[in-house]
DSSP file (Angstrom, degrees, kcal/mol; ACC not computed):
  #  RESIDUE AA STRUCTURE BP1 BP2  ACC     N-H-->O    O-->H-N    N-H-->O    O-->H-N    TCO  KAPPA ALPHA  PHI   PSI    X-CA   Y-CA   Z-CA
    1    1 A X              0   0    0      0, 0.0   115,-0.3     0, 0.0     0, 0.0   0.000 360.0 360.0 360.0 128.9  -16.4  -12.3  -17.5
    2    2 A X        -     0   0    0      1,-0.1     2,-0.2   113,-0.1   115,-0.1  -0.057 360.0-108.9 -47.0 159.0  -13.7   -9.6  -17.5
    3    3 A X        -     0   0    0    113,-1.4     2,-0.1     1,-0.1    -1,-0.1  -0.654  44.4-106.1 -98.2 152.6  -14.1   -6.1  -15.9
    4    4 A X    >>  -     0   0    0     -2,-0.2     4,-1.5     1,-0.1     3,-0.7  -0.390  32.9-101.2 -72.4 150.6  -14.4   -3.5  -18.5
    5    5 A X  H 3> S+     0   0    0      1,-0.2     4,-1.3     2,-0.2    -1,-0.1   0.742 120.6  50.8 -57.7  -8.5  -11.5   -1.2  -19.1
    6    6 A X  H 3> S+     0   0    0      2,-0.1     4,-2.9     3,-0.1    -1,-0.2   0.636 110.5  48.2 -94.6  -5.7  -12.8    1.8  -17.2
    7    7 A X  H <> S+     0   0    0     -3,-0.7     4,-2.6     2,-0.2     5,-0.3   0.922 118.7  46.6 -89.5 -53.4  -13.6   -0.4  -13.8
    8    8 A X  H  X S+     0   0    0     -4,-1.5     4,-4.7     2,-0.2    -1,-0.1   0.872 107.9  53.0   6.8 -73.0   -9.9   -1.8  -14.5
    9    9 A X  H  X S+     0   0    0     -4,-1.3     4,-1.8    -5,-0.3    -1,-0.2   0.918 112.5  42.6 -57.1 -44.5   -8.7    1.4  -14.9
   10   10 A X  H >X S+     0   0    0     -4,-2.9     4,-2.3     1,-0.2     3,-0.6   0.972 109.5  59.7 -85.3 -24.5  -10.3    2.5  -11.5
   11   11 A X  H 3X S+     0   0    0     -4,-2.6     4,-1.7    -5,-0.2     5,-0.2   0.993 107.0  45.7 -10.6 -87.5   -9.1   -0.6   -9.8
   12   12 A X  H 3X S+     0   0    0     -4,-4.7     4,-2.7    -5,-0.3    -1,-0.2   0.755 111.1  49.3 -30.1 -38.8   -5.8    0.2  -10.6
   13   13 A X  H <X S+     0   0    0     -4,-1.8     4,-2.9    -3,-0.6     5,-0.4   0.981 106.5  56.1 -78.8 -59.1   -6.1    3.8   -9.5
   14   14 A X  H >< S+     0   0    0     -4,-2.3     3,-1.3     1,-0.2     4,-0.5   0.730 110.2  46.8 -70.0 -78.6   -7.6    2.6   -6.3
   15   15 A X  H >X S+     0   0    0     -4,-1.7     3,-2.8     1,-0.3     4,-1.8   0.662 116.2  48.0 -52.4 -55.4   -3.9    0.1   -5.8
   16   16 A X  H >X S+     0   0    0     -4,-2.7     4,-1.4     1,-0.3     3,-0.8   0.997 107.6  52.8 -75.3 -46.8   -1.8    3.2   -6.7
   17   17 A X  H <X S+     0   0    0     -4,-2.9     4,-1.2    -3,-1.3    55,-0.7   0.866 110.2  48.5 -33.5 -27.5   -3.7    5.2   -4.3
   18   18 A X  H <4 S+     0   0    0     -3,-2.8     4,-0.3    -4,-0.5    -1,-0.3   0.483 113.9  46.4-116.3  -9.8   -3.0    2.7   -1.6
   19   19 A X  H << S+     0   0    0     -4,-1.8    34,-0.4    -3,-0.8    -1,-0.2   0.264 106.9  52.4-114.7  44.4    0.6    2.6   -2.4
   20   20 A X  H >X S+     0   0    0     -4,-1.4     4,-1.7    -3,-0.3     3,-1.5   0.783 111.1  52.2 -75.2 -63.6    1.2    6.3   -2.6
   21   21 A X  H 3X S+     0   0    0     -4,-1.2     4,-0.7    -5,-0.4    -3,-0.1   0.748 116.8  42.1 -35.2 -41.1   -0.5    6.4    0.9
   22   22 A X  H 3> S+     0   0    0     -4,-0.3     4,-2.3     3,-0.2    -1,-0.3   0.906 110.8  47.4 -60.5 -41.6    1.9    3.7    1.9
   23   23 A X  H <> S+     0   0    0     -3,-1.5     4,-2.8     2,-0.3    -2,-0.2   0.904 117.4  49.8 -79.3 -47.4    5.1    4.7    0.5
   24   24 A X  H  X S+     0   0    0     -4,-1.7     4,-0.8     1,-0.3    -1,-0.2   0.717 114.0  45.5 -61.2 -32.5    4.2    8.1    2.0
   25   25 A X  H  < S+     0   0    0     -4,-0.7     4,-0.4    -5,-0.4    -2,-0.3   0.873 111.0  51.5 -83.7 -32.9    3.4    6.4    5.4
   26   26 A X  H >X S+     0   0    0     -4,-2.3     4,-2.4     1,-0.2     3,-1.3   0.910 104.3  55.4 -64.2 -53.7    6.2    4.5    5.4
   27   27 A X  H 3X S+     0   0    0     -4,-2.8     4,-1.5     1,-0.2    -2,-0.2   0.783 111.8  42.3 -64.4 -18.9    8.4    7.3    4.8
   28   28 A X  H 3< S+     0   0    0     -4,-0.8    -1,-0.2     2,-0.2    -2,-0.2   0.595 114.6  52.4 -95.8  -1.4    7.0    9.4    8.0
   29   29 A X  H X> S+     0   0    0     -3,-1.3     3,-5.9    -4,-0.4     4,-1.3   0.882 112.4  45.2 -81.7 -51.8    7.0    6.2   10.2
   30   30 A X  H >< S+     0   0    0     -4,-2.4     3,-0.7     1,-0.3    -2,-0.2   0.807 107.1  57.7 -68.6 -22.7   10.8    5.7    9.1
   31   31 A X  T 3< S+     0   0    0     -4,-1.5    -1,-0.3    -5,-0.2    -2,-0.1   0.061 122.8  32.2 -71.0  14.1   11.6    9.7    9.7
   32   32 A X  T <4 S+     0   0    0     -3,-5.9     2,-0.2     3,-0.1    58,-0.2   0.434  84.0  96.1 168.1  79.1   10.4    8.7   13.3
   33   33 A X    <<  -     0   0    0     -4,-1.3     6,-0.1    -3,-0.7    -4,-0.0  -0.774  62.8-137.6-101.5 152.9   10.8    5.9   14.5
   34   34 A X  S    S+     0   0    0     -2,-0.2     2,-0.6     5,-0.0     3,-0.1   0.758  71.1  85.0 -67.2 -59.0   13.9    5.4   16.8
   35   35 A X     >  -     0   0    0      1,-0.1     4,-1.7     4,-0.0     5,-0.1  -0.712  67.0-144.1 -83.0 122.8   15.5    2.0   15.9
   36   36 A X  H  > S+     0   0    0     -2,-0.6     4,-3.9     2,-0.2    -1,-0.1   0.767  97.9  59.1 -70.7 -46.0   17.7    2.1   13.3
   37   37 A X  H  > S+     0   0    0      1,-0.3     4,-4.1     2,-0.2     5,-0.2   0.985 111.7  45.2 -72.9 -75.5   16.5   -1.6   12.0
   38   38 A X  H  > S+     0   0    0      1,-0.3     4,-2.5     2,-0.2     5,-0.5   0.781 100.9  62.2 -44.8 -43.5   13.1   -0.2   11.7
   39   39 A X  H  X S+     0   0    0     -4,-1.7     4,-2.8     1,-0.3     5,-0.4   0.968 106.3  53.1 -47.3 -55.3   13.8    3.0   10.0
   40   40 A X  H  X S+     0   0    0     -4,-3.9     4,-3.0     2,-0.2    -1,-0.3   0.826 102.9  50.2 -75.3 -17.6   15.0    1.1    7.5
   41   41 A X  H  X S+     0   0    0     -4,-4.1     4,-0.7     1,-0.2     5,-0.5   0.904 111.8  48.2 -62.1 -60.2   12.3   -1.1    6.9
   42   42 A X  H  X S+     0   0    0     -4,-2.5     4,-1.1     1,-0.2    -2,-0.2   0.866 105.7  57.3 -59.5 -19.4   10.2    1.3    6.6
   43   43 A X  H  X S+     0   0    0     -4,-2.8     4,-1.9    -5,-0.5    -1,-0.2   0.862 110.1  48.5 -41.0 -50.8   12.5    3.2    4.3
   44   44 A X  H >X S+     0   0    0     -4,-3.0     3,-2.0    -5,-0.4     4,-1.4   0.950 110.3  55.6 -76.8 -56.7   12.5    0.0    1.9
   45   45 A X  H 3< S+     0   0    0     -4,-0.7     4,-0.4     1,-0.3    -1,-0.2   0.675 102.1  46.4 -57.4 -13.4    9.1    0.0    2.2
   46   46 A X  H >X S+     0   0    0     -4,-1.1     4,-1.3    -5,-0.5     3,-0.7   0.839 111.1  56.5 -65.9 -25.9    8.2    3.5    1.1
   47   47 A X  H XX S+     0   0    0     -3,-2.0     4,-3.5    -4,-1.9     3,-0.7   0.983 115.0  41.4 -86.2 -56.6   10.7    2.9   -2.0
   48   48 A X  H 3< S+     0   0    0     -4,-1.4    -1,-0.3     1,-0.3     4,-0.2   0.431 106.5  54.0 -96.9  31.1    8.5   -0.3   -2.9
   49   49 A X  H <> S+     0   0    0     -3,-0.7     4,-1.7    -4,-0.4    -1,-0.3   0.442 112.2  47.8-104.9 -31.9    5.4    0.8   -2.4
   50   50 A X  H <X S+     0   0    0     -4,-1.3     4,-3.2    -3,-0.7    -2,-0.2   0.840 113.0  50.6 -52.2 -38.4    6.7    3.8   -5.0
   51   51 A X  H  X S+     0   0    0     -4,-3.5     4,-8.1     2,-0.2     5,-0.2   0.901 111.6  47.3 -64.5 -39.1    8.1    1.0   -7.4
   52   52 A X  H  > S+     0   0    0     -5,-0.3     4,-2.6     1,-0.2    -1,-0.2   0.981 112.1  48.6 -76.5 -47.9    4.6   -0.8   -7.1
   53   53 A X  H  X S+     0   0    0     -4,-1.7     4,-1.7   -34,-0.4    -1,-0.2   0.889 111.9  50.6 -27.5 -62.1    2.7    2.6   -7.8
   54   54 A X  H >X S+     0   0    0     -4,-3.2     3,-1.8     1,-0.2     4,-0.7   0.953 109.1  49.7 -38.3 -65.7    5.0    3.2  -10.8
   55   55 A X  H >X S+     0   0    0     -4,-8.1     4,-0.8     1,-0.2     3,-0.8   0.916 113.1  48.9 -36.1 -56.5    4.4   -0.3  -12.3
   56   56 A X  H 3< S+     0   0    0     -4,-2.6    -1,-0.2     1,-0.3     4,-0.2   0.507 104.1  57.7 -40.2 -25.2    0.6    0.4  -11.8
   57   57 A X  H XX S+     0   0    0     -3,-1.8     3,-1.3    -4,-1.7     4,-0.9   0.935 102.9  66.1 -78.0 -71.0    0.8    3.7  -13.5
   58   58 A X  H <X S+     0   0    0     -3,-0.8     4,-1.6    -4,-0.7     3,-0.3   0.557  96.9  40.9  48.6-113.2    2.0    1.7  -15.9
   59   59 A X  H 3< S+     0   0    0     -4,-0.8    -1,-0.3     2,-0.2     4,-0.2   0.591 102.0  66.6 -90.3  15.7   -0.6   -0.2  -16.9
   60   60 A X  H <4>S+     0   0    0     -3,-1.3     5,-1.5    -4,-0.2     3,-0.3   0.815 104.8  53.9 -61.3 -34.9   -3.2    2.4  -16.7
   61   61 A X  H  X5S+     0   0    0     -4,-0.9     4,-0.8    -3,-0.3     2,-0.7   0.985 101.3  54.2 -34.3-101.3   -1.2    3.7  -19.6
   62   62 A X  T  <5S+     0   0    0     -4,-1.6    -1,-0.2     1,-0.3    -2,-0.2   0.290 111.0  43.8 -23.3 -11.9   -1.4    0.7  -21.4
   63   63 A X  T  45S-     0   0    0     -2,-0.7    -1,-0.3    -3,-0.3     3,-0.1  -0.507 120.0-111.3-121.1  53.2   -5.4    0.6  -21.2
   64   64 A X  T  45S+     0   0    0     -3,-0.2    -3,-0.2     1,-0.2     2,-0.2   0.212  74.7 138.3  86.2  61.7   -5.1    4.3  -22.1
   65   65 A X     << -     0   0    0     -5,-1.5     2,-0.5    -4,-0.8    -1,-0.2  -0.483  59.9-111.1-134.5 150.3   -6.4    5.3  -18.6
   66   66 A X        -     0   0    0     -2,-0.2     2,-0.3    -3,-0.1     3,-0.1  -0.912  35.2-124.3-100.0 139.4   -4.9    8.2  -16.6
   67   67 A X        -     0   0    0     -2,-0.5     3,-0.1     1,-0.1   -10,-0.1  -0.720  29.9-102.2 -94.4 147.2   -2.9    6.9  -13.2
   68   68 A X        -     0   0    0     -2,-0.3    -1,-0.1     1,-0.2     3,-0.1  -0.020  32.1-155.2 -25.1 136.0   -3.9    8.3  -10.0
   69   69 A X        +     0   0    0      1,-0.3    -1,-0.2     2,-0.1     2,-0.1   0.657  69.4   8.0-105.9 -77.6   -1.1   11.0   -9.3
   70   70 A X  S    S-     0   0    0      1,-0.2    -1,-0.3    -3,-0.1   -53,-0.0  -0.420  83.0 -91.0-111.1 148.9   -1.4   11.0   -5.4
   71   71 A X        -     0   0    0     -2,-0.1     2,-0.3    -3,-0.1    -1,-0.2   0.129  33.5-137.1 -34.6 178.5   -3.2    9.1   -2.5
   72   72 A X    >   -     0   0    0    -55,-0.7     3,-1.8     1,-0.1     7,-0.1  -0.797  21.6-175.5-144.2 102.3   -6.7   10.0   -1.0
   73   73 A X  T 3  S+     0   0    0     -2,-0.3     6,-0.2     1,-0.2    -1,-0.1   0.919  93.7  58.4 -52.3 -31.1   -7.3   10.0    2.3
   74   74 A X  T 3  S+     0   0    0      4,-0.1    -1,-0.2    -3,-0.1     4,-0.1   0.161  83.8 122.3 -79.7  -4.6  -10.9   10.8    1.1
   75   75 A X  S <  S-     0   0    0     -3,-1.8     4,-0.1     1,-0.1    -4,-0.0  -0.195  82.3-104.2 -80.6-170.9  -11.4    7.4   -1.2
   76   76 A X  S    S+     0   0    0      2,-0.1     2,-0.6     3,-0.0    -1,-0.1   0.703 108.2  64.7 -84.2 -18.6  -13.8    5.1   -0.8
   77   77 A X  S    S-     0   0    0      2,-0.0     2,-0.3   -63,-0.0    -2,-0.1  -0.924  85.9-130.3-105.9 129.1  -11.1    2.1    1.2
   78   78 A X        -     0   0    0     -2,-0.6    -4,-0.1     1,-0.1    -5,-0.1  -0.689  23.2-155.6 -66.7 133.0  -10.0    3.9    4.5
   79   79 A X        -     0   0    0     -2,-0.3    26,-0.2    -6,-0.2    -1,-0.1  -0.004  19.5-121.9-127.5  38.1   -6.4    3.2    3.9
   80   80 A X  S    S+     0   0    0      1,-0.2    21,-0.6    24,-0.1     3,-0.3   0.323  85.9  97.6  65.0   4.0   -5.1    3.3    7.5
   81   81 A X    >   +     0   0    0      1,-0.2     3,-2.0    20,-0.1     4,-0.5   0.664  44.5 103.7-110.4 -19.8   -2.7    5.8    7.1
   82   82 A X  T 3  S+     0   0    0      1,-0.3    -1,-0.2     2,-0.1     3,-0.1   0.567  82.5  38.3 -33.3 -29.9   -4.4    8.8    8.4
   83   83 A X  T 3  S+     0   0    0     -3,-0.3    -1,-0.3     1,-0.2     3,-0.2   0.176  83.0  98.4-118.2  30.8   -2.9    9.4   12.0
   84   84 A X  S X  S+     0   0    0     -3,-2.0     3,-1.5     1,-0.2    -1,-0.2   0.763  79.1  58.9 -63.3 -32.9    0.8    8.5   11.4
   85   85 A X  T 3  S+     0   0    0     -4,-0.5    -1,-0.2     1,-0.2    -2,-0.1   0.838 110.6  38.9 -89.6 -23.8    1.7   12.0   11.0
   86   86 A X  T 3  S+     0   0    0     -3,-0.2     2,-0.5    -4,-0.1    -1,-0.2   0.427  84.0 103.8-108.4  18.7    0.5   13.1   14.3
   87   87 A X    <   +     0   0    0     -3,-1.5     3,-0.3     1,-0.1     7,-0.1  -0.620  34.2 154.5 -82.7 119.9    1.6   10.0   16.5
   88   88 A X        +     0   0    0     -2,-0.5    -1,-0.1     1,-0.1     3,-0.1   0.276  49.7  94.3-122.6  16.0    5.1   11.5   18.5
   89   89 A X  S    S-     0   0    0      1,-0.2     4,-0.3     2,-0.0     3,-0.3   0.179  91.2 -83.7-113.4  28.6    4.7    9.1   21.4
   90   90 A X     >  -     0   0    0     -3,-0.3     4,-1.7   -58,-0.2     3,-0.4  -0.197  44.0 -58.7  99.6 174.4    7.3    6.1   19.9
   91   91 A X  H  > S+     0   0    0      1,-0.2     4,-1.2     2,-0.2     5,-0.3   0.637 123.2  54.7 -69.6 -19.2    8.2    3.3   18.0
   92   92 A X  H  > S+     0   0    0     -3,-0.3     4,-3.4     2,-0.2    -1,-0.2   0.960 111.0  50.6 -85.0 -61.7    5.5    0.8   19.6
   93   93 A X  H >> S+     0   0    0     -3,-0.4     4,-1.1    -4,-0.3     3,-0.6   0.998 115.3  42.5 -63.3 -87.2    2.7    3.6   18.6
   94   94 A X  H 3X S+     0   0    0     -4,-1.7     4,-3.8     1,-0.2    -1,-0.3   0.916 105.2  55.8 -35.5 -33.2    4.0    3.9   14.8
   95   95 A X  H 3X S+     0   0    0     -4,-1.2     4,-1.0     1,-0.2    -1,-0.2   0.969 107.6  57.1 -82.4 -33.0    4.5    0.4   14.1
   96   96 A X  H XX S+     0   0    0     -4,-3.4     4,-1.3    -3,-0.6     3,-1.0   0.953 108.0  49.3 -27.8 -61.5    0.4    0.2   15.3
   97   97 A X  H 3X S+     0   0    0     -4,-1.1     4,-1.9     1,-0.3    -2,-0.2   0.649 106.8  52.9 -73.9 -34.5   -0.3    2.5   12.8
   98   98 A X  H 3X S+     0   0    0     -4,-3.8     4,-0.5    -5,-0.5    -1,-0.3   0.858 107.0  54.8 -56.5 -35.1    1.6    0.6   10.2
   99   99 A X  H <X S+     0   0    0     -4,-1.0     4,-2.1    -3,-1.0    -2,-0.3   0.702 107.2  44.7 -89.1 -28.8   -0.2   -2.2   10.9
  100  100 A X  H  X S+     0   0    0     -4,-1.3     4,-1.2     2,-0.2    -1,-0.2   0.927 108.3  56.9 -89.4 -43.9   -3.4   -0.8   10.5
  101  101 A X  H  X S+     0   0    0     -4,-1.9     4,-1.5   -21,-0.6    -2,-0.2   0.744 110.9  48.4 -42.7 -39.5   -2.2    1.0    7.1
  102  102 A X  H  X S+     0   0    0     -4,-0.5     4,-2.7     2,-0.2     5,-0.3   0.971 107.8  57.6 -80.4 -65.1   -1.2   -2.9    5.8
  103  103 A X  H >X S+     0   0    0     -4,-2.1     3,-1.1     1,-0.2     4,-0.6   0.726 109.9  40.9 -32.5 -93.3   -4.7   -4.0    7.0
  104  104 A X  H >X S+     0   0    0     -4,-1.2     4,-1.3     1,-0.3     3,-1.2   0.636 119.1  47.5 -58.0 -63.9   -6.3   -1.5    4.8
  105  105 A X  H 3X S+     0   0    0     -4,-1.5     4,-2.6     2,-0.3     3,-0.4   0.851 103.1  56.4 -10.6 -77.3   -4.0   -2.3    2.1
  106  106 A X  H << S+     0   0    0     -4,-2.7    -2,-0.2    -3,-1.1    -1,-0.2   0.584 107.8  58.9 -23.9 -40.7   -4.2   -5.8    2.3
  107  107 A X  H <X S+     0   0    0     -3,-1.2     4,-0.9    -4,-0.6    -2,-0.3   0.688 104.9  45.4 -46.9 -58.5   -8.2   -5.1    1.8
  108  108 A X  H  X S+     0   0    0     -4,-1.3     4,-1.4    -3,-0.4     3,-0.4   0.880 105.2  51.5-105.8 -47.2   -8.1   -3.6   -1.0
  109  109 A X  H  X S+     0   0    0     -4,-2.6     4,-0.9     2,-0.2    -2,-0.2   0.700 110.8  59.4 -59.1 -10.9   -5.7   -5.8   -3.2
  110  110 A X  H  > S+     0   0    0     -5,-0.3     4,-1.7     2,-0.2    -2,-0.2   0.884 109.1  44.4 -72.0 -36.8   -8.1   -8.6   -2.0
  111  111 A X  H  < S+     0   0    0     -4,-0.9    -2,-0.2    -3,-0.4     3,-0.2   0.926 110.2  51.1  -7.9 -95.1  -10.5   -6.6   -3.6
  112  112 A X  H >< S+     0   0    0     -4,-1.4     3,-2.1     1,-0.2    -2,-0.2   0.721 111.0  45.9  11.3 -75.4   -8.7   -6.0   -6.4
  113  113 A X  H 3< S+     0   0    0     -4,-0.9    -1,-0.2     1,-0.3    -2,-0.2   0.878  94.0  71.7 -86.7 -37.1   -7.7   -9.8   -7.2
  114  114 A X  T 3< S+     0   0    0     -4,-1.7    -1,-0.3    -3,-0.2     2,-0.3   0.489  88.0  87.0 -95.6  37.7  -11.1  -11.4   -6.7
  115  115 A X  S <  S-     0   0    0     -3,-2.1     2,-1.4  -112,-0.0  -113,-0.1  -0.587  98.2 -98.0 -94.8-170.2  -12.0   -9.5  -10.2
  116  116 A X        -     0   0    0   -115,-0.3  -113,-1.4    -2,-0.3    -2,-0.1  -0.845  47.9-163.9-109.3 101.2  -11.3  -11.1  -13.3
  117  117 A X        -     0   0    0     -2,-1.4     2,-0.6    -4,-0.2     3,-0.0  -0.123  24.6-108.3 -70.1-178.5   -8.2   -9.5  -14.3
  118  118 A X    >>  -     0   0    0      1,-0.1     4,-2.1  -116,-0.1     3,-1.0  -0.881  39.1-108.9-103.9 140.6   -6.8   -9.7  -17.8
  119  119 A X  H 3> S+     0   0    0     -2,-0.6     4,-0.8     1,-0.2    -1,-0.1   0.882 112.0  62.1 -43.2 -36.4   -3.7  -12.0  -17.8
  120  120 A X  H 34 S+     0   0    0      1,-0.1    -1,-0.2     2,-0.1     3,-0.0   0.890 111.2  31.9 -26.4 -56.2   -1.4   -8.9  -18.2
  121  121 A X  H X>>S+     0   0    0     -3,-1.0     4,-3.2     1,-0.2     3,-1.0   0.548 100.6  84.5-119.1 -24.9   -2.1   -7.3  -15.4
  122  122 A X  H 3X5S+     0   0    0     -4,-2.1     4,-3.6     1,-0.3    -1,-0.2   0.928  93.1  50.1 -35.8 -59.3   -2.9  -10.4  -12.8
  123  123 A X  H 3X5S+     0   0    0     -4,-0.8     4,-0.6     1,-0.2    -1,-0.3   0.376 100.8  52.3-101.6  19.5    0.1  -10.9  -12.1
  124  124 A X  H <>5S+     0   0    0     -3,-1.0     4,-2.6     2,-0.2     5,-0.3   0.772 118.5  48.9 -69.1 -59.7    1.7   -7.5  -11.1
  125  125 A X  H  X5S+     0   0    0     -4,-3.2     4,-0.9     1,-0.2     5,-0.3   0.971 112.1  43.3 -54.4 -49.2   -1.3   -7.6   -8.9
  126  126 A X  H  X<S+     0   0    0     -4,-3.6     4,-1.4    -5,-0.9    -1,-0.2   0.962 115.5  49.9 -61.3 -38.5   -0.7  -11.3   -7.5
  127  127 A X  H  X S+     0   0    0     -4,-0.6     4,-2.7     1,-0.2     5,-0.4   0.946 115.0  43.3 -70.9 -63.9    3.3  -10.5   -7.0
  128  128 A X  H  X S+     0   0    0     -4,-2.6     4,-1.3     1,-0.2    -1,-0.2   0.729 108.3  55.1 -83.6  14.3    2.7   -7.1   -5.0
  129  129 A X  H  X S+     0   0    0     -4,-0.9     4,-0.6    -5,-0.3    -2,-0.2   0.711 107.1  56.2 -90.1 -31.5    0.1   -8.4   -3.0
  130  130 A X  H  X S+     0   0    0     -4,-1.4     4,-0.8    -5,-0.3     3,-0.3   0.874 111.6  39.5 -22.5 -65.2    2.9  -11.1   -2.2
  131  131 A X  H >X S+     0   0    0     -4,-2.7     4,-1.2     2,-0.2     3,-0.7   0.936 118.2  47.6 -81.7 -46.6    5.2   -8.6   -1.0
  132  132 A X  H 3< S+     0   0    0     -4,-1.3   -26,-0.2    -5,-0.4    -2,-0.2   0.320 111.5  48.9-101.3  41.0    2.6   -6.4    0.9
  133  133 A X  H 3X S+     0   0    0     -4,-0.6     4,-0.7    -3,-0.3    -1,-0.2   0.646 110.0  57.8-110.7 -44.8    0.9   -9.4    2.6
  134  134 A X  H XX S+     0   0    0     -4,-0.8     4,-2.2    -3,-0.7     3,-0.7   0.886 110.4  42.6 -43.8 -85.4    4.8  -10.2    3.5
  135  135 A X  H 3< S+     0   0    0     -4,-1.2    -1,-0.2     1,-0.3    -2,-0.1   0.398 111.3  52.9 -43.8 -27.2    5.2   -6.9    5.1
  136  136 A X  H >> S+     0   0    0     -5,-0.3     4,-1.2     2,-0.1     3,-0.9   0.839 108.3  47.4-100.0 -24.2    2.0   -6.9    6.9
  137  137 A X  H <X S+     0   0    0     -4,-0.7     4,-4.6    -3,-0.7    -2,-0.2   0.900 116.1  49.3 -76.7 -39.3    2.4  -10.2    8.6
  138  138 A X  H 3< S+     0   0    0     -4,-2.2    -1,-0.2     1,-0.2    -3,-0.2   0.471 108.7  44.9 -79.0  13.9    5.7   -9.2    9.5
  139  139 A X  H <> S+     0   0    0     -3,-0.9     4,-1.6    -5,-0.1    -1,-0.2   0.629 112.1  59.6-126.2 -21.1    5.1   -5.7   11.0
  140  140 A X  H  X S+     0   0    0     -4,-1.2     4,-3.0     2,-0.2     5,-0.3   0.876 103.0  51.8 -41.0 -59.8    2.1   -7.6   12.8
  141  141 A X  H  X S+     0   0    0     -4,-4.6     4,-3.6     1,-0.2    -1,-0.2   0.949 108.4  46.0 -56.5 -30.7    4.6   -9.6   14.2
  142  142 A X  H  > S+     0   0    0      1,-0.3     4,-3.4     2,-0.2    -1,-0.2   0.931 112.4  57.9 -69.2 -32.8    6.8   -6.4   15.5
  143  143 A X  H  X S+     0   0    0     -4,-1.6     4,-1.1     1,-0.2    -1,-0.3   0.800 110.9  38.7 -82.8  -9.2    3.4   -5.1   16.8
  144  144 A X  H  < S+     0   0    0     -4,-3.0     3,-0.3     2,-0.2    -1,-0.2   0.954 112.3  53.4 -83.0 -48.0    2.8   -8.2   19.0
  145  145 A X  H  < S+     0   0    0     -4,-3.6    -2,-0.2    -5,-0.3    -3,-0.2   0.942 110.0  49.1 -36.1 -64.8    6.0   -8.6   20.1
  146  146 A X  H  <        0   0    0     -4,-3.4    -1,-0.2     1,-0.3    -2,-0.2   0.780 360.0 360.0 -60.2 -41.5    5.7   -5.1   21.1
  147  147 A X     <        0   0    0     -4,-1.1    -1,-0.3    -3,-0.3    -2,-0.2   0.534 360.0 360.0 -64.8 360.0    2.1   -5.5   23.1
């Protein structure tokens, strides 16, 4: 059975919540982190963690739903991002903090997916879970290397 349009609707809100928090997180790891190579991942990843938000926004519309305007530190999925802003002690330390933000992330579009979407909207979900599954294995990888 399908989820009804307002548990949809808060689905949804919860994924753009969890990539405002990213895009947001990303953007204070890549304003300071050190390594040029990183900044800019984590640059592109604030930008598509914005993109993915937008889409999402999106179709909350389209089910005639109001989108989430900003993260929540406060929601109900801890979404890992919470002590990036006061970590000053290097790239090794952020890219932790990333990882743990992608964990939480990760969480929650698993979440997410094992309702019964409506075929619209499945596969916006399945495609940025793709990418930010993609992004977590690979920033996993930076944080092992690093250890």
């Amino acid at each position: 059975m399908a989820v009804n349009r307002e548990e949809l609707i808060e689905c949804l809100n919860d994924l753009i919540q969890t990539c405002r928090d990213a895009e947001n997180g990303f953007q204070t790891a890549a304003d300071n982190v050190k390594s040029p190579e990183l900044q800019k991942f984590f640059s592109e990843c604030s930008v598509q963690r914005a993109q993915f938000a937008s889409e999402l926004e999106s179709e909350v519309r389209q089910l005639g739903g109001s989108p989430a305007k900003t993260g929540n530190v406060s929601a109900a999925f801890h979404r890992g991002w919470i002590n990036i802003k006061s970590i000053v002690t290097g790239d090794d330390a952020i890219i932790a903090e990333c990882e743990r933000g992608e964990d939480a992330a990760v969480e929650n579009y698993q979440r997410v997916l094992k309702q019964n979407l409506p075929p619209n909207v499945l596969p916006v979900a399945k495609h940025q879970f793709t990418q930010v599954k993609r992004s977590h294995d690979y920033i996993r990888q930076l944080e092992r290397k690093a250890a």
